[in-house]
N, C-alpha and C positions, 0 to 999 in steps of 0.2 A: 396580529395574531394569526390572521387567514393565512398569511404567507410563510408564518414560519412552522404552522401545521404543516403546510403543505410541501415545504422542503423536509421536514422530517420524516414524511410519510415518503420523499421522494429517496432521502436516505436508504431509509429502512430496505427501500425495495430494490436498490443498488447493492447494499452489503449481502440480501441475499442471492441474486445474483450472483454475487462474486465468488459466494462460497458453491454455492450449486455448480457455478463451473469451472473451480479447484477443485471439486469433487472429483467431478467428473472425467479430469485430466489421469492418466495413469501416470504410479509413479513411475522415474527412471530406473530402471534396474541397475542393481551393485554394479560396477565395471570390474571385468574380467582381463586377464593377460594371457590372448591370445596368440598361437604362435605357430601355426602348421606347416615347420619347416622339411622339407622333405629331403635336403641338400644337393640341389640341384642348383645351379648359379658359378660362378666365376669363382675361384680356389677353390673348388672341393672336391674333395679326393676320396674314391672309393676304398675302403680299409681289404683288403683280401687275407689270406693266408702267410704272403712272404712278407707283411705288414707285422706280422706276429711272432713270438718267442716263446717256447714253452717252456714253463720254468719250473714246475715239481707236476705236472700229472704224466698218463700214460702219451705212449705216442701216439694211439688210438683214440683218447678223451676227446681231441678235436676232429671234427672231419669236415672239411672244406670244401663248399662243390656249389658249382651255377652261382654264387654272389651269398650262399648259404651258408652258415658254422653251424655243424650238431655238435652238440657234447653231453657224454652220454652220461655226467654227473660223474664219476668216479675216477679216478681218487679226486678227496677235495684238495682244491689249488687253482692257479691261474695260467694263463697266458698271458706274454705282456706285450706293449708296440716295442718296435725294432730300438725306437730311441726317447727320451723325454720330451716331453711336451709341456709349455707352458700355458699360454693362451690359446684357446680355441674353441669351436662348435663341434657339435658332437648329433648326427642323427644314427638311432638302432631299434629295428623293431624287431620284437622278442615275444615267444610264446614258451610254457612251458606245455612239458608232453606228459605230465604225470600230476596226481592231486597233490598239493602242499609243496610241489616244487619250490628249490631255494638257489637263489643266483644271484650278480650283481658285477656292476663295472665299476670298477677299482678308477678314483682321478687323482693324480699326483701322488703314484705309490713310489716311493722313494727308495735307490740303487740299495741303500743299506737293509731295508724292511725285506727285498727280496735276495737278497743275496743268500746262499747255503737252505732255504727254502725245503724243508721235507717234505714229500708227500703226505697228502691228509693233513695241511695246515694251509693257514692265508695267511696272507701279509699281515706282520704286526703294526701295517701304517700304511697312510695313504685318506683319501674321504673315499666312502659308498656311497654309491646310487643303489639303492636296493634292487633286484628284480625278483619280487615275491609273489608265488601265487595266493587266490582266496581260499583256498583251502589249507593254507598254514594255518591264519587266523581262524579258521571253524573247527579246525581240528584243536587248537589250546583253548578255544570257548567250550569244548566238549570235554575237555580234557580238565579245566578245571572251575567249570562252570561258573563264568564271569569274562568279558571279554579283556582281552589284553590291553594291558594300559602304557606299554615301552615299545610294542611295536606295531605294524601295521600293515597291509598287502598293495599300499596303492604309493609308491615310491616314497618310502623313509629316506633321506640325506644324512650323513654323519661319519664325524672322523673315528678310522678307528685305531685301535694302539695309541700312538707316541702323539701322532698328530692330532691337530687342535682346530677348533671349527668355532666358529658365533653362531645357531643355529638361528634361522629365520621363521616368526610362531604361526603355528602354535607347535609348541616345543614339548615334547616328551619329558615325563614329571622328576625325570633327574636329570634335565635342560642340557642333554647330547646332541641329541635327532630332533634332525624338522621332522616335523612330521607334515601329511599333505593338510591343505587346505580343502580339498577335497574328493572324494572317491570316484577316480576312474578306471581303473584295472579292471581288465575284462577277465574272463577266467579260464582254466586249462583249455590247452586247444588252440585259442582264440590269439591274435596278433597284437600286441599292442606296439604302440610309438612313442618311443625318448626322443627328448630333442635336450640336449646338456649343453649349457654355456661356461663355460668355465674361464673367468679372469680378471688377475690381479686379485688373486686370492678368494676371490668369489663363482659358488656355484650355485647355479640357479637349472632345475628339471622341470621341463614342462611332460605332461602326460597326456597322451593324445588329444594332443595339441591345446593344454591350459596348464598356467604356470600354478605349480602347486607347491613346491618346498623349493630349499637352498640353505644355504649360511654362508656368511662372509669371515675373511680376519681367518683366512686358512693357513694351515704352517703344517708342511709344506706348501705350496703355492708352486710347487713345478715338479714333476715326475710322470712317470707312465702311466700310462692308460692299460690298464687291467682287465679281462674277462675271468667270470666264477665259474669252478667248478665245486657246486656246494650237492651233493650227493643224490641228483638227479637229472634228467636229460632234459635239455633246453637247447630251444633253437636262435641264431640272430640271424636276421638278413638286414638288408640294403644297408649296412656301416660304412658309413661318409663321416670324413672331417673336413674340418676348414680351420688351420691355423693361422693365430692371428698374431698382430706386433704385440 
């Protein structure tokens, strides 16, 4: 009986131990999709102006200078690259210059969506990266005092028009748009960094530098690359690609 006291008692002081120092252990934090690609490396190509095509703004909307594109927002419409793209990586850092600025880079916009193109219109096709400022969102929370539930300021993904997307969640409540996993958009003024992977129908945005939205099962899956001109002035510098097989 001495002895099996005394292994009990030796238990008992083992299992608290064990808990005391599982306590004590931190847990591991959620793992993150880290990616601070800057496009610097072997294929990558700096995107410039003779890179580009202006397809419904004015001749003025873009202005090209030192590795920099302004656009002064008006009229709404795009610019697109010289040719289609299928596969590839995508770095742009974007700031807007105005509160509630609205923009975005057009993946896989498709010959037919832009063709005959009028000014004061986008593409009826292609996927969005959004580039939205935080003052959209404050401004519709004021505006109808509740915050918005379709869209977001910290890079929404989503096809729009004809084309078709899987979004990747959490998904905006009539399951279009990723929306992000989580908020990192700095506000007017301030720089932020895209890094866009786009392939085999899949796109995936990270936002300075954490993977936050995409969707797969895209139709199209091969078209131009797009810059907005959504009715205010925004900047992009260092646009690097890296096309892939």
């Amino acid at each position: 009986m001495k002895i099996t006291s005394r292994c009990c008692v030796f238990l008992i002081g083992v299992s608290i131990l064990a808990l005391c120092t599982r306590s004590a252990i931190p847990e591991e934090p959620a793992v993150v999709t880290k990616a601070f690609v800057d496009g610097s490396g072997p294929d990558w190509k700096t995107l410039g102006e003779a890179d580009f095509v202006n397809v419904n703004t004015d001749p003025d909307t873009w202005t090209w200078k030192d590795g920099e594109v302004h656009c002064t927002g008006t009229p709404v419409g795009v610019t697109r690259s010289q040719k289609p793209i299928t596969n590839f990586e995508l770095v742009a850092t974007w700031r807007h210059l105005k509160h509630a600025g609205n923009s975005g880079i057009f993946v896989w916009a498709s010959e037919e969506a832009l063709k005959g193109l009028k000014p004061n219109s986008l593409p009826p096709g292609g996927i969005e990266v959004q580039v939205l400022d935080l003052g959209y969102a404050e401004d519709y929370e004021k505006a109808n005092g509740k915050k918005s539930d379709w869209f977001t300021s910290h890079g929404d993904v989503f096809p729009v028009g004809t084309s078709k997307m899987t979004p990747f969640p959490p998904v905006a409540p009539k399951g279009v748009r990723s929306f992000p996993r989580k908020n990192l958009t700095k506000g007017v003024g301030q720089w932020n960094h895209y890094y866009v992977r786009a392939i085999n129908g899949e796109v995936r945005l990270w936002v300075n530098g954490e993977e936050v939205s995409g969707g797969t099962n895209c139709e199209p899956r091969t078209g131009y690359l797009c810059l907005e001109s959504e009715g205010a002035p925004v900047e992009f510098k260092n646009l690097r690609i890296r096309e892939l097989p």
